[in-house]
C-alpha positions as CSV (number, residue, x, y, z in Angstrom):
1,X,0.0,0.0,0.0
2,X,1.4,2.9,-1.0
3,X,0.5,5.0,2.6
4,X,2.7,2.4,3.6
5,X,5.4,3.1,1.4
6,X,5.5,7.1,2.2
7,X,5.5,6.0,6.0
8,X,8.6,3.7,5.4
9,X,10.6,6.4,3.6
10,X,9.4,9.1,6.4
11,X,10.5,6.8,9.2
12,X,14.0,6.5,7.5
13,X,13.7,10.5,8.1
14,X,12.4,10.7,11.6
15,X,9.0,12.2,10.0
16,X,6.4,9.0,10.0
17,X,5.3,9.9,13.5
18,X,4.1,13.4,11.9
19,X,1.7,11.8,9.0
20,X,-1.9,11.9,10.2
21,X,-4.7,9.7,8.9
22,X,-8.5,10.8,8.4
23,X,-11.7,8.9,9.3
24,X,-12.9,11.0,5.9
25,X,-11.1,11.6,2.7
26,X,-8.7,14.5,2.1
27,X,-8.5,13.4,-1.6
28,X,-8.9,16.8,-2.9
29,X,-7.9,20.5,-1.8
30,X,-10.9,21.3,-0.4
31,X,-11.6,17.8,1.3
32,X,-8.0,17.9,2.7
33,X,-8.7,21.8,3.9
34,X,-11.4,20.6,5.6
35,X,-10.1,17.6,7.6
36,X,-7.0,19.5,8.5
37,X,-9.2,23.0,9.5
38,X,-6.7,24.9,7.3
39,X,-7.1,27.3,4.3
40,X,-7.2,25.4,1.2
41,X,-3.8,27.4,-0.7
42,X,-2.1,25.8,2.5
43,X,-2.8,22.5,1.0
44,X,0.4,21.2,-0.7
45,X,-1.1,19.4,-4.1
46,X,1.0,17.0,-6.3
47,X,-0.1,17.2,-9.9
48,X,1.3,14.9,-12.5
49,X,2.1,15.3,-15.6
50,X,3.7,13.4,-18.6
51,X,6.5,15.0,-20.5
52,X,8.5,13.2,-23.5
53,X,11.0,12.2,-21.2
54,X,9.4,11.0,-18.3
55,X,6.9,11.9,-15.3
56,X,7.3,15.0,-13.4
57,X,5.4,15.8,-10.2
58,X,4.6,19.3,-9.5
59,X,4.2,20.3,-5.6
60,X,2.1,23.6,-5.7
61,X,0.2,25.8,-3.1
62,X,-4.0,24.5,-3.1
63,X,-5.2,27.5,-4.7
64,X,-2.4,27.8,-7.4
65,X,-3.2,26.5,-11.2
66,X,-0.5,25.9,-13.6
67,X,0.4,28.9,-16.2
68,X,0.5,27.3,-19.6
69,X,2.6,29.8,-20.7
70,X,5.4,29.2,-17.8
71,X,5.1,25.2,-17.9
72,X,5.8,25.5,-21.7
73,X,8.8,27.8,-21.0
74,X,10.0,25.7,-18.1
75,X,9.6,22.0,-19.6
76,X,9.5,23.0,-23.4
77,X,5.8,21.3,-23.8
78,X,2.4,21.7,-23.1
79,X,1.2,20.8,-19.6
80,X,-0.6,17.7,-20.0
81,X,-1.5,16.1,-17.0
82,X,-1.5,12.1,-16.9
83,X,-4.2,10.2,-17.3
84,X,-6.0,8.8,-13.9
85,X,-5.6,5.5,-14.5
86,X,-1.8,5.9,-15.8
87,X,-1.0,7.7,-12.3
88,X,-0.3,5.1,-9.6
89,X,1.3,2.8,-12.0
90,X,3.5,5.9,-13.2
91,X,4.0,7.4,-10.1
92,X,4.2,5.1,-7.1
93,X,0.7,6.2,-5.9
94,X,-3.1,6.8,-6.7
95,X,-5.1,9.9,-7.1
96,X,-5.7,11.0,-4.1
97,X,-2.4,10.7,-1.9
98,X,-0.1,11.3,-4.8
99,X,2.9,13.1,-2.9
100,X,6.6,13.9,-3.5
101,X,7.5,11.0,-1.2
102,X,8.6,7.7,-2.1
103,X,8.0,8.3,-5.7
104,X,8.6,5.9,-8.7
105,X,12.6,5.6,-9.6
106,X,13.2,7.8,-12.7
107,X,9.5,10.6,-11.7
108,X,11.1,13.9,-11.0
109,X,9.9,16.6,-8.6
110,X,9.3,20.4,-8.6
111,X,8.5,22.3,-5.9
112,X,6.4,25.3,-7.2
113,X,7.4,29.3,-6.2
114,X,3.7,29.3,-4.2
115,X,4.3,27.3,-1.8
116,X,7.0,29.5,-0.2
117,X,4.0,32.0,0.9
118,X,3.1,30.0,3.8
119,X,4.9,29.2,7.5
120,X,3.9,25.5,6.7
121,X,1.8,23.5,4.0
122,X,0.1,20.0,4.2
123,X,0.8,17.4,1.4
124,X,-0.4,13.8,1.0
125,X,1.4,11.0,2.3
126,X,0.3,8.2,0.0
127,X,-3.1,7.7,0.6
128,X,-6.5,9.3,-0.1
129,X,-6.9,9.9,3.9
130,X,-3.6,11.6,4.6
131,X,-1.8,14.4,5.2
132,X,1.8,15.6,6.8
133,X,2.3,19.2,7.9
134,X,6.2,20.4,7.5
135,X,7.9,23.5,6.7
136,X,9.0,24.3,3.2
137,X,12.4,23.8,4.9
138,X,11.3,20.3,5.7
139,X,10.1,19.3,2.6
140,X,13.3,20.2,1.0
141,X,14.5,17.7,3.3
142,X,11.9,15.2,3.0
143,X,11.8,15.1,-0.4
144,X,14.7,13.0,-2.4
145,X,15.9,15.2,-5.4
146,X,13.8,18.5,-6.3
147,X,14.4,21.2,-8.3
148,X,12.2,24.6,-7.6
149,X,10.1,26.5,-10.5
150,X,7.7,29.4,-10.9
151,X,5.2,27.3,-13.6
152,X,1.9,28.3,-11.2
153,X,-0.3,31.5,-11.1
154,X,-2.0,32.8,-8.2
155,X,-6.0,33.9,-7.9
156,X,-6.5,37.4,-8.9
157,X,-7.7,39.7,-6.1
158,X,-10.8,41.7,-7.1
């Protein structure tokens, strides 16, 4: 199980005492704000996408979307985000608890510029009913190779 997995590679960095399950699923931004009584942007989603060589992962803020225009710059394609039912098998885990922890050998990561807004953020840990809060610090640490862009935009303020 893949909850299992991410709790493995946290223990290795004296962090699996940190992850916290859910009696109710945190599967989405706004399902994860609310079992963790947070504000949704603090949420710490992990999108997939395919390039032509490879998988990335990109870790943004909850209430960030991905700039076309900047992914295309960044990656040199169009942001095309994998299939569902290509994720876990691509990745390491399902959609839902897909996370920048134990991740599939070869899937790189990116941490997105929005996440650096907040003290801490809250991603996934393997599982649709999971979470870990860290410092953007910590998930530096936590997470095994990374590489930071600016590919996300930010809500406009009206």
């Amino acid at each position: 199980m893949s909850i299992e997995k991410v709790r493995a590679y946290l223990a290795e960095r004296g962090a699996a005492d940190r992850i916290r399950e859910f009696p109710v699923s945190s599967a989405t931004v706004e399902l994860a704000a609310a079992a963790l009584s947070c504000a949704p942007e603090r949420i710490a989603k992990t999108l997939s996408f395919g390039l032509p060589d490879g998988v990335i992962l990109v870790v943004a803020a909850g209430d960030a979307k991905v700039d076309n225009r900047k992914y295309r710059d960044r990656f040199g394609a169009k942001a095309r985000m994998l299939p569902h039912e290509e994720v876990a098998a691509a990745v390491g885990h399902a959609v839902g608890g897909v996370c920048p922890f134990a991740v599939a050998e070869g899937v790189r990561v990116y941490l997105d510029e929005s996440l650096r807004r907040f003290p801490t953020v809250f991603p996934a840990c393997g599982s649709a009913n999971s979470a870990i809060e860290v410092t953007v610090p910590e998930l530096e640490a936590l997470v095994e190779r990374y590489e930071w862009v600016d590919v996300c935009k930010l809500p406009t303020v009206e």
